[in-house]
N, C-alpha and C positions, 0 to 999 in steps of 0.2 A: 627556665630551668632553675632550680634552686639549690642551692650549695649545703646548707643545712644538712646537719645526720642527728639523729636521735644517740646519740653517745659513739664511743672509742671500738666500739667491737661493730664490726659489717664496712668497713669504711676503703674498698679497695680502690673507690677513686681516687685516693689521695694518693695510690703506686705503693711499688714496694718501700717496705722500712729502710730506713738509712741508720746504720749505725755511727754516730758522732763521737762515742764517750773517747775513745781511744787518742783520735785526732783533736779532743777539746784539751785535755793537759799538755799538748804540744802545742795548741797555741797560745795557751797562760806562761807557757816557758820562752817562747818566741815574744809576747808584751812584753814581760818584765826586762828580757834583753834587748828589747828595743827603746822600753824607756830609761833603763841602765847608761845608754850609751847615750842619752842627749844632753848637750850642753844648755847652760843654765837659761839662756837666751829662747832655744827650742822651746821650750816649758811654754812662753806667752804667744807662739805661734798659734797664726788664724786656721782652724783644720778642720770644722763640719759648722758652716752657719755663721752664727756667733762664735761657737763654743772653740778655746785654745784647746793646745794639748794638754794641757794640765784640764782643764774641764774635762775634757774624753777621758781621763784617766780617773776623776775622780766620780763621772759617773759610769766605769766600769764595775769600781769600787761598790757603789749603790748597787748596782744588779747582782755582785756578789754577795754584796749583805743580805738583800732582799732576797735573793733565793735561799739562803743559810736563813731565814728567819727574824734577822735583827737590822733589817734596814729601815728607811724611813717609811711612817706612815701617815696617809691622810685621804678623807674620805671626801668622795664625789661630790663636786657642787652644785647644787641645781640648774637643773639640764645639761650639765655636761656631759659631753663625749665622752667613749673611752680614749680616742685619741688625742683630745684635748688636756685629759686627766692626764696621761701619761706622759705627756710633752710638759704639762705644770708641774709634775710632782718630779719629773727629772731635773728641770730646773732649775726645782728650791732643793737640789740637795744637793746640785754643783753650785747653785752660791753659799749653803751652809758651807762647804766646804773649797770655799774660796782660798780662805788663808792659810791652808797643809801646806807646809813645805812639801818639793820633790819627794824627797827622801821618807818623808811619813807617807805619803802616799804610795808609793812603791811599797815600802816593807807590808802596809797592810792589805795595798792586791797581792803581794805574795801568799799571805798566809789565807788570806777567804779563797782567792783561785784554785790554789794545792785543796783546800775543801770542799770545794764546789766539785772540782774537776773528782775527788774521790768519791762523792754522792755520785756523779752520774754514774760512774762506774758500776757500780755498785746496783744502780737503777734496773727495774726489768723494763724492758723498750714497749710493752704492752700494755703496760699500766696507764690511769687515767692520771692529763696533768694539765696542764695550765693552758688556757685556749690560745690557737693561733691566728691573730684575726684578720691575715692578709691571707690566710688562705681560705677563711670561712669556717672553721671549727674550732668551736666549745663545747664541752672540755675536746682539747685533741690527746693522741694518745703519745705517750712517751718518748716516742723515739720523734715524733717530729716536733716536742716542745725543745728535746736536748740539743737535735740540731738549728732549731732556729738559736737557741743560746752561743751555739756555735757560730753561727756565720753572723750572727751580731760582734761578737770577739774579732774577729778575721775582719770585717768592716772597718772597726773601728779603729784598727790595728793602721790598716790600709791607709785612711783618713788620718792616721800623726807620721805613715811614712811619706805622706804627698808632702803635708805641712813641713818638713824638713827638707824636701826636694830628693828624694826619693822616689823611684818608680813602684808598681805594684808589685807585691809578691807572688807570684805566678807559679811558686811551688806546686806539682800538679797534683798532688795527693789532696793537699786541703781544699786548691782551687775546686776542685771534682766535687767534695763533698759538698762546699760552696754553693755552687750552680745546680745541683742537686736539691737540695733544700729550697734558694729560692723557686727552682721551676716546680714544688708544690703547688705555688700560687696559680697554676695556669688555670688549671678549672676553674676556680673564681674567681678568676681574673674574665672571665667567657661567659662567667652565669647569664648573661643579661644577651648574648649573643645569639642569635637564630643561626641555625642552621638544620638542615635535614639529619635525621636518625641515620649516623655509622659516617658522617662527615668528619673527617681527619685536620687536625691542627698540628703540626711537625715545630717544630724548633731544634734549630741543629747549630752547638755550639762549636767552635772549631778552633784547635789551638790549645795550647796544655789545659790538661785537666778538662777538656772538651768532651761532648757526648750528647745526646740525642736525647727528644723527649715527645711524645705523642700524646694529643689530647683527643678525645672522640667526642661527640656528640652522642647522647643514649637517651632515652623517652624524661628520664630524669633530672638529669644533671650531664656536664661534661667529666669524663671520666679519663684518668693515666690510667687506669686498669687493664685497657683492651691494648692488642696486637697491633702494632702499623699491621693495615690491611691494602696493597696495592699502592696505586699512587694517594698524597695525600692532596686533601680541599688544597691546603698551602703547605708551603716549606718556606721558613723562615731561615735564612743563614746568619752566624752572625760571630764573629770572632767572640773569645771567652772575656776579653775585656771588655768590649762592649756592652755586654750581658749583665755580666753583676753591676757595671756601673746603669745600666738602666731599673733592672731588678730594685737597686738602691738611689735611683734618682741621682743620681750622679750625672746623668745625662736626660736628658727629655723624650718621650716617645718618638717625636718627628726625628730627632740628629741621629736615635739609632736603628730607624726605619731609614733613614738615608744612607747609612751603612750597611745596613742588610743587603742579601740577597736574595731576593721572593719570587718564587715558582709558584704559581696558581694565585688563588684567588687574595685580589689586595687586601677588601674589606675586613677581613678575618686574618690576616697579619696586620695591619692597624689595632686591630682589636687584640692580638697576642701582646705586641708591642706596647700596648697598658699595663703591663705586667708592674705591679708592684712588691716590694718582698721585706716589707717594714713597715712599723705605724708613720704613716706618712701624712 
């Protein structure tokens, strides 16, 4: 099956549109009060990888420049991936800006976030934008570049609340949009998966901001389009934490297959549970 679309218009396997603009200025206002509030110590805390808090923050900064147009730039090296690309060019722009103080870095996510977060605003959700490539679409269309913008914010967010000893933020409004956005990726996360034509893939989140999601098998590709129809092939269960942190490799397919709850067939929840929802 192939994941593939010939552009932004005919695409209803990828499910209905999620509007994010709304929920993205509340969580640029939710960062800056988060990083408002850390002691100076906080800052060198270890919080995705390598990168401290202060790196997470300065390459939120980068994503916001670069979407506004004036962040950094640098061209493809030979043979490189795009994920490779994007993992380098993050990099070099959180050691360029290794030496910002706290306080410069905050004042200037303030002002590109409040801009960014008015550009989506402003955005129509139809429109052709920047591809999504965990879910298999370029260009994809607007509403699901703005919300991956989003649930990249809300990750990273998550990631300098752990670093400080901090649980997740389980708010169920944004969690929802969250898990939402990453279960895009289910379809292609499947392409590569057999099954019979009208065979059903379920994932059922549970717990704030929880909710269901349906993948079908169709002559072409796996599709969020179609109706749960009957029992599905599988049903995945799986609390809402769970989820995003696997969606974000937070945890690894087997720990959160060992958490699950799986009615029908395994094979095809192994293969859900690949689910990735980031340049990984």
């Amino acid at each position: 099956m192939s994941p593939e679309s010939d552009g932004v218009v005919g695409m209803p396997w990828l499910g209905d549109p999620i509007d994010a603009r709304a929920v993205f200025g509340q969580e640029h206002r939710l960062l800056l009060e988060t990083l408002r509030g850390l002691a100076p110590s906080d800052w060198c805390r270890t919080a995705a990888g390598r990168w401290t808090v202060h790196d997470i923050a300065a390459h939120l900064l980068g994503d916001c420049y670069g979407r506004l147009g004036h962040g950094y730039r640098s061209g493809f090296a030979d043979g490189e991936t795009l994920e490779a690309f994007i993992h380098r060019t993050n990099q070099e722009w959180v050691e360029l800006h290794a030496d910002d103080g706290p306080a410069s870095l905050i004042d200037a996510l303030a002002a590109a976030g409040a801009q960014l977060a008015e550009l989506f605003a402003a955005a129509s959700l139809d429109a052709t934008a920047l591809g999504v490539s965990w879910a298999g679409i370029d260009p994809a269309p607007a509403w699901l570049d703005i919300a991956r913008e989003f649930s990249e914010h809300w990750t990273h967010r998550q990631q300098i609340l752990h670093a400080i000893g901090r649980d997740t933020d389980l708010e169920p409004r944004a969690l929802a949009t969250v898990l939402d956005t990453f279960m895009r990726a289910l379809p292609h996360t499947l392409r590569h998966t057999s099954a019979p034509v009208g065979a059903q893939v379920q994932v059922i989140a549970e717990g704030p901001g929880g909710g269901d999601w349906t993948a079908t098998a169709t002559a072409d590709r796996w599709s969020l389009a179609e109706a749960p129809s009957g029992r599905p092939s599988v049903a995945v269960l799986l609390d809402t934490d769970t989820l995003w942190r696997l969606a974000t490799r937070n945890i690894d397919p087997a720990d959160a297959l060992s958490r699950a709850h799986v009615q029908g067939d395994r094979r095809l929840a192994e293969a859900a549970c690949q689910i990735v929802s980031i340049v990984y």
